[in-house]
N, C-alpha and C positions, 0 to 999 in steps of 0.2 A: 504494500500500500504506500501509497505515495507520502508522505510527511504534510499536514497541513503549514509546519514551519519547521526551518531546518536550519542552525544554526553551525557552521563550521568555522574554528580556529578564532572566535573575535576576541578581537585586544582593544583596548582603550587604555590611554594615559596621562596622568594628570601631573605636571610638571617634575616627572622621571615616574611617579608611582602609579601601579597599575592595579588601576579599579577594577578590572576585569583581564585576564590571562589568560589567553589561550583557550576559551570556550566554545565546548562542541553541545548540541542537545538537539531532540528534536522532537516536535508536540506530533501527533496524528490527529486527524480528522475526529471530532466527538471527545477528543480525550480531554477530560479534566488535572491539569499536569501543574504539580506545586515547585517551587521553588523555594529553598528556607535555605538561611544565612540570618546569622549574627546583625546590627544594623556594623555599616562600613562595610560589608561581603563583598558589595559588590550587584545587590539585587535590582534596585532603584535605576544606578546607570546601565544593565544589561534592559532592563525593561525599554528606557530610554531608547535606547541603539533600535530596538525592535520597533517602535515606536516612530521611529525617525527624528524626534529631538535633539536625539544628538548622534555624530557620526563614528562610527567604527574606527580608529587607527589600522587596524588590519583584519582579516577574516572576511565571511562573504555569508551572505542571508537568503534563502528559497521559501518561497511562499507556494503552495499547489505546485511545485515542482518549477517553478521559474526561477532566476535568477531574480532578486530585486536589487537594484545598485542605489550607490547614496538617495537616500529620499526624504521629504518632512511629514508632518503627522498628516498633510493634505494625500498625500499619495497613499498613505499608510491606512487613512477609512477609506480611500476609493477601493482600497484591496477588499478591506470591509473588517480592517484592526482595528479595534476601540479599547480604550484605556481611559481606567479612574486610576486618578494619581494620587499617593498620599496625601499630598500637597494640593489643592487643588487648583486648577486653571480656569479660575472664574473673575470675571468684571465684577468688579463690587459696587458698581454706581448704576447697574441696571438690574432689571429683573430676571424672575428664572428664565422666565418664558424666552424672553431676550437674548440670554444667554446661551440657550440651549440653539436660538435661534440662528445665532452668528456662528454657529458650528456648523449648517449646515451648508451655508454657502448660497447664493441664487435668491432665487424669488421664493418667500413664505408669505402664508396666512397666521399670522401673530395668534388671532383669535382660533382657528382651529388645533391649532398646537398647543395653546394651552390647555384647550379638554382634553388634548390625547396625556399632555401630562399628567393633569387632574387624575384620569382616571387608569394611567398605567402605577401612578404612584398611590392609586386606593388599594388597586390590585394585587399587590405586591407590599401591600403594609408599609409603605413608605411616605405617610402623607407631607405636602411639598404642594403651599400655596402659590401657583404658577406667577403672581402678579404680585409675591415680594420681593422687594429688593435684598440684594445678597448680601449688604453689607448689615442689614438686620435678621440674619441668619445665625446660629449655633455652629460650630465646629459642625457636627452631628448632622446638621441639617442642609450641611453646604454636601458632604458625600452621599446624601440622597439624591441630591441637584446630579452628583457625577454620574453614580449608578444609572439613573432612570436615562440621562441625556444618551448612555451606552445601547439600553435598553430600547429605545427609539429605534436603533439603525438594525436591528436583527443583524448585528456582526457575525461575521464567517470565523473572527481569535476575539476574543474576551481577557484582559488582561485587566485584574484586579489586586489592588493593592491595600489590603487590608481591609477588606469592605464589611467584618461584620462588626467593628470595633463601637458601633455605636447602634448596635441592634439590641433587640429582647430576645430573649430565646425562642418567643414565636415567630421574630421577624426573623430569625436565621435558620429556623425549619424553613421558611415559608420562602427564603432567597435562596437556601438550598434545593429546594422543589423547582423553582425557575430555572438553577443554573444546571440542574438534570436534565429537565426538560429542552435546553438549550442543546447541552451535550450530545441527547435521542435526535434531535433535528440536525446534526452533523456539524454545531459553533464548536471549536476549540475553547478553552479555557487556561488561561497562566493564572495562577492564583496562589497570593502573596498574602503569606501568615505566619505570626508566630504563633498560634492558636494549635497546639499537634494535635488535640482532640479532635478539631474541624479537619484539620488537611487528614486525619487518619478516616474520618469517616465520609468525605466526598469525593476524595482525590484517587486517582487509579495511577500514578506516578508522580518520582519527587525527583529532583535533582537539589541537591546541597553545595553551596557556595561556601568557603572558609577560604579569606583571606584574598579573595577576587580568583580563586579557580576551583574547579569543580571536585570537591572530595568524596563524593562518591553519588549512587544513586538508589533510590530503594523503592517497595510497592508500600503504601503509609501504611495499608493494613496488616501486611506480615510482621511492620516491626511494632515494637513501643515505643509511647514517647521519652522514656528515656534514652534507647534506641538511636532517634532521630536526631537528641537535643546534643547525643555526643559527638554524633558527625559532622554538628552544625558549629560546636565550639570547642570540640576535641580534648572532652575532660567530661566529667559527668557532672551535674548541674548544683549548686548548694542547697543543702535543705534550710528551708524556711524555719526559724525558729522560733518560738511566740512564745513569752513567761505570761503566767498571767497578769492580768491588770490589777492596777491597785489605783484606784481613782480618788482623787483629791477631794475631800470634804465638800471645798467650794466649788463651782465652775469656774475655768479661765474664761469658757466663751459664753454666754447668755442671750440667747431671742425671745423677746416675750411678744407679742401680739404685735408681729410685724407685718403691717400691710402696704403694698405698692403699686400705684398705677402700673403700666407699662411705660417703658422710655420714648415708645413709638407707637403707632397705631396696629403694628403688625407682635408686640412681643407680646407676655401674658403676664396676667395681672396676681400679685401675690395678693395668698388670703389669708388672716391669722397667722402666720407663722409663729410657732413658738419650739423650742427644744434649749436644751444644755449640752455642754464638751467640758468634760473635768478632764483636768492634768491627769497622764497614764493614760489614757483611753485612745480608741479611733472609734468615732463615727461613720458612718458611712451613710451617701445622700444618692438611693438609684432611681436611675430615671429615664427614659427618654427624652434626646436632647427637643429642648422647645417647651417646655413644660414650667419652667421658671426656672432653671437651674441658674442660667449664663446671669438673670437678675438678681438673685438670691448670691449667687458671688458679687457683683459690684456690688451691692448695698453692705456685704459685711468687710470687701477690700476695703471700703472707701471711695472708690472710684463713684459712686454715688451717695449721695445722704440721705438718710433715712425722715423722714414728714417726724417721726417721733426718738427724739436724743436714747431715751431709755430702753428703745426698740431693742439695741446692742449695746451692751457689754463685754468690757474684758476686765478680767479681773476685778468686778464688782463697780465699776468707772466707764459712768455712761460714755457712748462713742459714737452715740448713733447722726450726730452734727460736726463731726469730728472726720477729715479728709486723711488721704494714703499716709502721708507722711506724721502724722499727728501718731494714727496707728499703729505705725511702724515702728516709733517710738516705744511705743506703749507694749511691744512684745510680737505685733503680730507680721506674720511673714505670708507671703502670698505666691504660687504656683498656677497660673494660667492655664488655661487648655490651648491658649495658642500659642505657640511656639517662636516661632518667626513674627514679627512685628509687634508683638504685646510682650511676651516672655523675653524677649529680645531683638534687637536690633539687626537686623540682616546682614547690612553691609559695613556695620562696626565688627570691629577687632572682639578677640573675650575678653580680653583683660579693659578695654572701653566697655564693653556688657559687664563688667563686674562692680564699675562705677554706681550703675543704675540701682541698686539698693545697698550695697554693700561701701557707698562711700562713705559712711560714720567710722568703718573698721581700722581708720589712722589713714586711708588710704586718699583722702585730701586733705589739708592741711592750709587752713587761714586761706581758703579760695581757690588754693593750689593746689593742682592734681600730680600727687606722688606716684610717680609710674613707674617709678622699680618695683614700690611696696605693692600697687596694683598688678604687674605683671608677677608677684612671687605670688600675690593670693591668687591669683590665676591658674598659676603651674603648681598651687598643693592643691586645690580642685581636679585638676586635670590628671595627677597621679592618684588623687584617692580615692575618684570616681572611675577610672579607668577609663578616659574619655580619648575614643581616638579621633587625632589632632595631630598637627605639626608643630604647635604651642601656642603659646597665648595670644600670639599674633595672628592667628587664622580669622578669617572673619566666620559670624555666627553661621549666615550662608552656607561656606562651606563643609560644614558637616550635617553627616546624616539627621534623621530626624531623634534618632535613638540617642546620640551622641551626645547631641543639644540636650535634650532634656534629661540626660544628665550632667551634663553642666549646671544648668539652670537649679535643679535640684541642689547641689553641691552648692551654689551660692547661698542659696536661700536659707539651706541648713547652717552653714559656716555663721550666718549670725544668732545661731542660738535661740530660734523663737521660742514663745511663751506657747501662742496659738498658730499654729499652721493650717491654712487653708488649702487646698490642691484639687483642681480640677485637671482630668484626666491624667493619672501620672506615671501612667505608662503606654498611653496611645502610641499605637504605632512602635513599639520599641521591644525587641527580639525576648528573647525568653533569661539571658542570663542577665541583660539588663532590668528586663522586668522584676526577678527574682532578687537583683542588690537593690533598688527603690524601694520595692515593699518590702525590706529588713529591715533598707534606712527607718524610714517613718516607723516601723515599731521600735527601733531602737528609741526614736527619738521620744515617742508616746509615751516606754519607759523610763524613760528618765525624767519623764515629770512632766511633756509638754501635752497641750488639748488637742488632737489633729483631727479633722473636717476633711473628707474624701469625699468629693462629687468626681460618679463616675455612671459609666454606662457599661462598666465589666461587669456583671455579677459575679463571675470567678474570681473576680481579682476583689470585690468586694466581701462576698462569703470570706477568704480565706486569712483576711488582716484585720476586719473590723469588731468588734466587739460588740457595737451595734447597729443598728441599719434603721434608715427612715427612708420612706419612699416618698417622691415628688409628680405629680399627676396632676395638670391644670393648674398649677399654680398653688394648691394645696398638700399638704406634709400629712404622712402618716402618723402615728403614734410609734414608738422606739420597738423595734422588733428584736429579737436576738436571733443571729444566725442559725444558732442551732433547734431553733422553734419553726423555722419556714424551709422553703425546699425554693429552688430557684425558679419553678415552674410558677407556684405563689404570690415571689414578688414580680414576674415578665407580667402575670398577670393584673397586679397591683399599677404594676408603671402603664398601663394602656388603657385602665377601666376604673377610673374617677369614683363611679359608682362603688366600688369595691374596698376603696381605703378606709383605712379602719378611721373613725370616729375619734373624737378625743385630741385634745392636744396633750404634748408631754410637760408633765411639770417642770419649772427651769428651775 
């Protein structure tokens, strides 16, 4: 049978180092075919190359048995390759509709596109108001915009990068079922995951990237995931260690009866909110992104002010009229879900991204930015976190997405918070990085800090938190404990309003 894609000898290099080495593979017709690697492997720029983004140094690419020579992503969906990107490739100053629109080139009907939206993304559990704009969008809700825009073109290769990172366990049966169904009608599929559970139970082949060339290959079902995880990072994986909690008499973090318009016409409006975060503990906040999550973070960053001062507390000290910096003062440290332009600056340096909260740490001086002292606090992050880099003068840009957010992590720790906040904090980021983040954060819980986890892992939430509250329209469950619910419970929880338990929790 002929290869649906065939990749022979490709090399890419980035000023002498080589992202990619000498890669050979080859997808077949229908096959759903994974790829895992560490982040830095090498996965992201081989996608690329395929993709036409960016160009090969060396090697040669077969699509249905042709040769295809340098191309961009325009030649690469004429073929009928489509890609969601980690990262996503969206206008933030227009809408979905719009966006999805200017993908496809020529003459559209705005208004007909947007019902096929509407109703590919009801279909498909992915709801996605075709008439907002992107830059009032979720993390979460912008990889729905990617998925669905894929999902339009009936693609012949499917290339997905990470795409249930922000689903419920029914929406990842239910995109499971689609990308089968896909498979039965003869679409290829590349599918990018650190998730071994998922790539063992969809994928029919894997090929494993360590260090930008190919360490070996495997069927996901024959092996395990420890299996996979040693191929992927050539060692076996650390176990997770969790003391129990011992939670602080007081709380560090406090919300009593916080409520909020929305910022915009298109976000959701908080109701009551109330809960507590004692020192020792992790909470954890699951939800589907669009629910009030991304709100419920700025009003307790700072980044907005709360209508009522006493809404928020730290440490018994109302804060709720009190901005980023006041807070920050006061103990609390903050972890974004966005990486690149909110977590940090793209096209600054690290040790200039280390500045951004971390310049109380002696690291300016009387207006003066000490850049020796900021470049060493840079390179003990970059060793302690194992962050690959070329050093402190890389810009944020150039590293992976896993990389970064452990940097960014590593900043944020180094000053010591009281309350840590953290939205998504391991998105997108390989399994042994995943695995040093959520040790970080219990180490840090015990040793006395309040940590706050908004995420959309349920695995990643079951397995560190101590308690869980669910977020649905804008209203919070009452404090669950993981080991009282099952994950099917809370997917359920995060999509049916109707369902959340009653009651606010005492603060």
């Amino acid at each position: 049978m002929t290869p649906r894609l065939e990749l022979r000898n490709i090399t890419k290099r980035f000023a002498g180092f080589a992202a990619n080495d000498d890669i050979s593979m080859a997808i077949a017709p229908g096959e759903i075919h994974a790829v895992l690697g560490e982040n830095g492997a090498g996965k992201s720029t081989l996608m690329k190359i395929i993709y036409g983004a960016s160009q090969a140094d060396a090697g040669t690419m077969f699509f249905d048995g042709k040769l295809v020579p340098r191309h961009e992503p325009a030649t690469a969906r004429s073929l009928g390759i489509e890609m969601v990107y980690q990262h996503f490739a969206l206008f933030e100053s227009v809408t979905v509709v719009e966006n999805i629109a200017l993908s496809y080139g020529g003459g559209f009907d705005l208004a007909a596109l947007a019902e096929r939206v509407s109703d590919l993304s009801q279909r498909y559990a992915m709801p996605i108001d075709p008439h907002r704009r992107v830059h009032d969008l979720s993390v979460g809700e912008r990889q729905r915009v990617e998925i669905v825009r894929c999902l339009l073109r009936t693609p012949k290769l499917l290339i997905l990068d990470e795409p249930t990172s922000v689903l419920t366990p029914q929406a990842v049966a239910r995109l499971f079922e689609t990308l089968r169904q896909l498979s039965a009608e003869d679409c290829s599929i590349l599918y990018i995951s650190h998730k071994l559970d998922e790539v063992q139970e969809l994928c029919d082949t894997a090929t494993v990237l360590r260090n930008g060339r190919v360490s070996g290959t495997a069927r996901p079902r024959d092996a395990t995931a420890a299996e996979l995880a040693r191929m992927m990072v050539g060692s076996a994986l650390p176990e997770i260690r969790i003391a129990s909690p011992h939670p602080t008499p007081r709380p560090r973090l406090q919300v009593q009866r916080l409520s909020a318009e929305p910022a915009d016409i298109h976000g959701t409006r908080l109701e009551d909110i109330s809960f507590a975060v004692h020192g020792g503990e992790i909470v954890g906040v699951a939800g589907v992104s669009g629910n009030g999550q991304a709100e419920l973070a700025s009003l307790l960053s700072g980044e907005r002010l709360a209508s009522d001062p006493e809404a928020i507390q730290i440490e018994d000290r109302q804060v709720g009229h009190l901005g980023v910096s006041r807070r920050r003062e006061m103990g609390l440290a903050f972890i974004p879900e966005e990486r690149l332009g909110r977590g940090a600056v793209p096209t600054q340096s690290l040790w200039e991204n280390a500045l951004l909260t971390a310049h109380r740490l002696g690291l300016v001086w009387s207006r003066m930015v000490n850049r020796t002292e900021a470049e060493a606090f840079s390179r003990a992050i970059i060793e302690r976190f194992d962050v690959r880099t070329r050093g402190p003068r890389s810009s944020a840009q150039s590293l992976s997405g896993g990389n970064l957010q452990k940097y960014i992590v590593g900043r944020e720790l180094a000053l010591e918070p009281k309350v840590l906040l953290v939205s998504q904090p391991t998105w997108g980021v390989d399994v042994g990085a995943a695995a040093f983040i959520r040790q970080t954060l219990i180490n840090l819980s015990r040793g006395g800090a309040a940590v706050l986890v908004i995420s959309e892992e349920l695995d990643e939430l079951f397995e560190i938190c101590d308690r869980l509250l669910v977020m649905c329209q804008g209203r919070l469950s009452r404090s669950l404990r993981p080991g009282d619910v099952d994950r099917e419970q809370v997917g359920l929880l995060m999509t049916r309003p109707d369902l959340v338990p009653d009651g606010q929790e005492a603060a």
